[in-house]
N, CA, C and O of each residue as an XYZ file, in Angstrom:
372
protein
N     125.474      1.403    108.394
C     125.180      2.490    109.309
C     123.720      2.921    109.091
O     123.252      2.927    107.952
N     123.100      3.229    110.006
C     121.417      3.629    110.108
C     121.666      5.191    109.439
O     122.521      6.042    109.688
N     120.621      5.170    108.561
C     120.670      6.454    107.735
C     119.576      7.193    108.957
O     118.727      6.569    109.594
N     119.922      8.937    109.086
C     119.313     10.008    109.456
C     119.754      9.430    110.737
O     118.761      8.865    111.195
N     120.561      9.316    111.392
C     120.302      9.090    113.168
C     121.545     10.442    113.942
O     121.593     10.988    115.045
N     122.444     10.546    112.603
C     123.627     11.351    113.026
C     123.155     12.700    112.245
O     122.684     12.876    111.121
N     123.484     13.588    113.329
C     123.074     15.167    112.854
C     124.352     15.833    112.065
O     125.537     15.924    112.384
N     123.472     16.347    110.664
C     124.566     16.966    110.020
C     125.488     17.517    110.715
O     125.323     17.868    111.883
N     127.061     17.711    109.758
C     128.697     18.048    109.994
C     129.030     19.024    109.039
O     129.845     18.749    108.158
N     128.640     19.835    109.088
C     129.415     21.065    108.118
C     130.264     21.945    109.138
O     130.681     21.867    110.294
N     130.290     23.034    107.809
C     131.171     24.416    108.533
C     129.505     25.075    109.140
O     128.306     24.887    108.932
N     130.612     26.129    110.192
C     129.857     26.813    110.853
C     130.415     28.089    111.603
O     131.390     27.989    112.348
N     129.918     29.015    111.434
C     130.600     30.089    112.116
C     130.489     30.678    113.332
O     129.701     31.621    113.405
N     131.142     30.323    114.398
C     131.168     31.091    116.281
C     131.406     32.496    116.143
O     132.475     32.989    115.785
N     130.410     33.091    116.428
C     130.984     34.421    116.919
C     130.914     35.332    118.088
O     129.765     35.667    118.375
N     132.081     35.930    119.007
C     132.167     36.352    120.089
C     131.992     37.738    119.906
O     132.942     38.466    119.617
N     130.400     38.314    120.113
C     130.230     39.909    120.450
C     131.182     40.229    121.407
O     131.945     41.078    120.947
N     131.477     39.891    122.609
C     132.425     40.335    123.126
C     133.372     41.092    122.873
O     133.446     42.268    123.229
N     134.432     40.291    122.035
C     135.502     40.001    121.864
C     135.742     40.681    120.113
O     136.844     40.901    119.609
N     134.485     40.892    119.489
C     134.794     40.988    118.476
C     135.316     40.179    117.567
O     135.348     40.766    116.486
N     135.647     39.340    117.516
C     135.505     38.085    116.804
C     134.819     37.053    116.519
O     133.871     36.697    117.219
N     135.343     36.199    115.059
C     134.409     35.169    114.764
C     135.477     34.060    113.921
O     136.429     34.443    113.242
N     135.097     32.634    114.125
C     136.033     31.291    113.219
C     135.335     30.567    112.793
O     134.393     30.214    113.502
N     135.422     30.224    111.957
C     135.046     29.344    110.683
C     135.312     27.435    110.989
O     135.680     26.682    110.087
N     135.169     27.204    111.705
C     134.979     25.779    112.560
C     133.973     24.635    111.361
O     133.347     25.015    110.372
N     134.101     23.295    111.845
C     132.582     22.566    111.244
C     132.332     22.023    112.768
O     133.096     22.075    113.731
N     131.297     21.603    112.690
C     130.523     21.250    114.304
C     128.835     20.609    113.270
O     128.417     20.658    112.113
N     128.329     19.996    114.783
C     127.175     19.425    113.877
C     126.173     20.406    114.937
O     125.151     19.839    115.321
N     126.411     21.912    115.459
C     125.759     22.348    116.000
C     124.888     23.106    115.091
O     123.844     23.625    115.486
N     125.378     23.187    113.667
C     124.789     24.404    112.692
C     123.499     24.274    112.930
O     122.765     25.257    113.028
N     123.142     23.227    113.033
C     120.945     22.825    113.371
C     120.464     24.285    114.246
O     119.393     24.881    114.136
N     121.833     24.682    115.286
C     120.841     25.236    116.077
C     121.792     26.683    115.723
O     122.124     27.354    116.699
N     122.051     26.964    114.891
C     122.338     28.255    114.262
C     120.946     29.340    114.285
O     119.806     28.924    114.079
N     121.239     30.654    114.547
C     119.919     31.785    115.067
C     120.165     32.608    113.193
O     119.669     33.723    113.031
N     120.692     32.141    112.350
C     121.196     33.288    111.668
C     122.344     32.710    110.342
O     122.849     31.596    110.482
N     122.591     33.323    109.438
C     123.976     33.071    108.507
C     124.754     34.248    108.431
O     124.418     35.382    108.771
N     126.048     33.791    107.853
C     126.762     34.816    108.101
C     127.453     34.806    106.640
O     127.851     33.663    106.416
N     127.823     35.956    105.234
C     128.757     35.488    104.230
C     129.676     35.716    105.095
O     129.801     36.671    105.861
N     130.777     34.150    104.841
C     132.504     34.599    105.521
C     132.979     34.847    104.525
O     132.280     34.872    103.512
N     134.455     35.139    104.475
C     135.897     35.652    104.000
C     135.739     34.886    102.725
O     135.867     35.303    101.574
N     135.460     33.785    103.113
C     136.018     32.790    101.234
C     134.285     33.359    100.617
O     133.941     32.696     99.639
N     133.684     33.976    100.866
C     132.526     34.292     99.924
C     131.321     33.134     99.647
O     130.575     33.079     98.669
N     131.367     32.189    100.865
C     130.407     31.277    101.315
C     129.264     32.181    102.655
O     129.471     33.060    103.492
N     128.127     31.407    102.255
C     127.476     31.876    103.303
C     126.898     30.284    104.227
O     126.321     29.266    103.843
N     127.492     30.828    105.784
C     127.548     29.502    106.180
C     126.655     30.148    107.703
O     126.558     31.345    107.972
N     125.984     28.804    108.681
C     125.145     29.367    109.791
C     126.161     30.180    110.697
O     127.374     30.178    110.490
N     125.628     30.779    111.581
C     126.391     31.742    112.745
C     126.095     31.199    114.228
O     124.878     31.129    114.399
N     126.592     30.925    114.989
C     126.303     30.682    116.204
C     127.011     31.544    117.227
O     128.078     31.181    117.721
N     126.313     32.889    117.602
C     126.776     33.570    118.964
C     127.102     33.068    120.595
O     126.322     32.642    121.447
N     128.290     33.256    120.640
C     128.772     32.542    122.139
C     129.163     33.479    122.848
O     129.897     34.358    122.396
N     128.746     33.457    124.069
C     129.350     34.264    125.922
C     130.759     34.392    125.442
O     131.232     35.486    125.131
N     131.352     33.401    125.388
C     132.793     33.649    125.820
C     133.405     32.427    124.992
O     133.114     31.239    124.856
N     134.463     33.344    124.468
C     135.629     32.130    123.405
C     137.389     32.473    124.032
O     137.701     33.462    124.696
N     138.143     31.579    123.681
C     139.194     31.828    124.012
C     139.666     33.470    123.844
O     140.514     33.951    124.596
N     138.985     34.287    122.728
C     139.548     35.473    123.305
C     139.137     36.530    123.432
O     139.546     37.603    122.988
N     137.620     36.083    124.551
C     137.526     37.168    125.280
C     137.495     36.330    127.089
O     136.641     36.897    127.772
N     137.853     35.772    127.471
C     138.177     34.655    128.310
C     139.351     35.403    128.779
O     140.291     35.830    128.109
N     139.063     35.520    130.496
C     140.069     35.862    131.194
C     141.479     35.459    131.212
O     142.392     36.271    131.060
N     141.692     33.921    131.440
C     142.362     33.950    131.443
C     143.482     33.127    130.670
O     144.532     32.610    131.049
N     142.676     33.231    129.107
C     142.958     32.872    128.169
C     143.954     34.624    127.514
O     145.054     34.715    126.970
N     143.240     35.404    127.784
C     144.039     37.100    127.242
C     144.860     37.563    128.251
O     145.542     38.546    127.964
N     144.972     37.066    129.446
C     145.803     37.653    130.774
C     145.234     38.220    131.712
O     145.978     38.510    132.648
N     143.432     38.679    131.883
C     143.518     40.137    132.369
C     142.380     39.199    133.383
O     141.218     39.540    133.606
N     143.142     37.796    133.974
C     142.482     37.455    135.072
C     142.882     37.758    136.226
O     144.059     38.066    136.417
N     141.986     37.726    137.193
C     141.993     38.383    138.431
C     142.782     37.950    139.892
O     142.222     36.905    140.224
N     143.323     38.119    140.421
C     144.054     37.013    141.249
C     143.271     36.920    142.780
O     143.787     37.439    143.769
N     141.801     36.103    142.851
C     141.269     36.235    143.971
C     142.054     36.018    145.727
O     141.766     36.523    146.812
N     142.887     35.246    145.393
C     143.686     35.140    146.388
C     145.235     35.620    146.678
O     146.208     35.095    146.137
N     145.306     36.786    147.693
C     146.098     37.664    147.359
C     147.083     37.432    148.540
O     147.812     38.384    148.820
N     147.196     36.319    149.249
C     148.044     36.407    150.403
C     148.820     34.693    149.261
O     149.896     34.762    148.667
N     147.906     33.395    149.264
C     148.479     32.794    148.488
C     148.058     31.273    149.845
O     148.136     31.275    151.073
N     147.700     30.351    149.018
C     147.154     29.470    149.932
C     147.884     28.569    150.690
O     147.423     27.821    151.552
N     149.541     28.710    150.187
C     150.462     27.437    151.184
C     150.767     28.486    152.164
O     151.088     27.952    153.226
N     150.802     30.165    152.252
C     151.152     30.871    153.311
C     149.673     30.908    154.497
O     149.751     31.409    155.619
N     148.888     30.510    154.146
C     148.000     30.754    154.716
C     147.410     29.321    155.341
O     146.546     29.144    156.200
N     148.107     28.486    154.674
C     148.249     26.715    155.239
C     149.208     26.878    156.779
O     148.918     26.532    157.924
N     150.769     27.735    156.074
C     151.550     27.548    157.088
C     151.199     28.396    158.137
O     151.636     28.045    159.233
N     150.414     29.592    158.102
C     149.975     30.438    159.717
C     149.174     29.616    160.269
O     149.358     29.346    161.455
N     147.774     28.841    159.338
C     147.123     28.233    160.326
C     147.382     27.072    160.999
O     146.948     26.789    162.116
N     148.351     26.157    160.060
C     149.123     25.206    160.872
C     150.527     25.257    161.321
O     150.945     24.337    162.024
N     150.924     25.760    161.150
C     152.475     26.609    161.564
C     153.463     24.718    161.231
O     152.875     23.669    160.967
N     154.625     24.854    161.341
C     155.092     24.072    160.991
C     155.453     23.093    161.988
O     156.090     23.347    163.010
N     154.934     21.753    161.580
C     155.002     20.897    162.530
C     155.646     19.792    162.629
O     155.468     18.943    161.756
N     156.435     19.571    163.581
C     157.479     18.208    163.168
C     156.838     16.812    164.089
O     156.610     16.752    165.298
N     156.682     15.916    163.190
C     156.537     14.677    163.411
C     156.732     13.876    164.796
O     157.846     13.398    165.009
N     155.719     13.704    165.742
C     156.461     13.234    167.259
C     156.354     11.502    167.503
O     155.642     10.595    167.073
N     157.337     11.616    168.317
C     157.645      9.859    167.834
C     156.333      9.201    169.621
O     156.453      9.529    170.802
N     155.428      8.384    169.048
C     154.720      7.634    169.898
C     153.433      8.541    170.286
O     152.725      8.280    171.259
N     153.218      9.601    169.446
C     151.611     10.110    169.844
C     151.302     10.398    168.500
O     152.150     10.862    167.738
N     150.130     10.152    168.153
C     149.530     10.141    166.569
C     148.601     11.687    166.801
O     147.738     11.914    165.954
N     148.747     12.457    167.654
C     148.725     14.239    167.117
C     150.040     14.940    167.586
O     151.024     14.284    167.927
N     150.013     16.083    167.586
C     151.406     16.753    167.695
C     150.590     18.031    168.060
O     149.362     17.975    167.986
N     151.258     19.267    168.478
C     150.835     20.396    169.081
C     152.025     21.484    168.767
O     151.935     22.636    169.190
């Protein structure tokens, strides 16, 4: 195997301001760590701040939104209403 071509694999710590939380993961992202963090076992390992983790994620916690409020097969069947199959014309009305 070619030495230096693969970027270090340690632990590394995600943490969601959001959400208030943070996990103790390995990833070979630590390179681009802003920061360290001491964790729980009394190691001090890099920190990497993220937008959004499973729990502050809509609809990973429940509190997603339901943009469509009528529901898209009812709104299939008004605009095409239900149509039965006619024998010898390839449209129907």
């Amino acid at each position: 195997m070619k030495q230096d071509l693969h970027p270090e694999y340690g632990p590394v710590v995600f943490r969601d301001n959001q959400a208030g939380t943070s996990f103790l993961t390995r990833s070979t992202a630590g390179a681009h760590a802003r920061g360290t963090v001491e964790w729980e076992d009394g190691e001090t390992h890099p920190v990497i701040d993220v937008d959004v983790s499973s729990a502050s994620h809509p609809f990973w916690t429940g509190r997603a939104r339901v943009l469509d409020s009528e529901g898209r097969v009812e709104r299939f069947r008004r605009r095409y209403g239900q149509r039965t199959p006619s024998t010898g014309s390839a449209t129907s009305s």
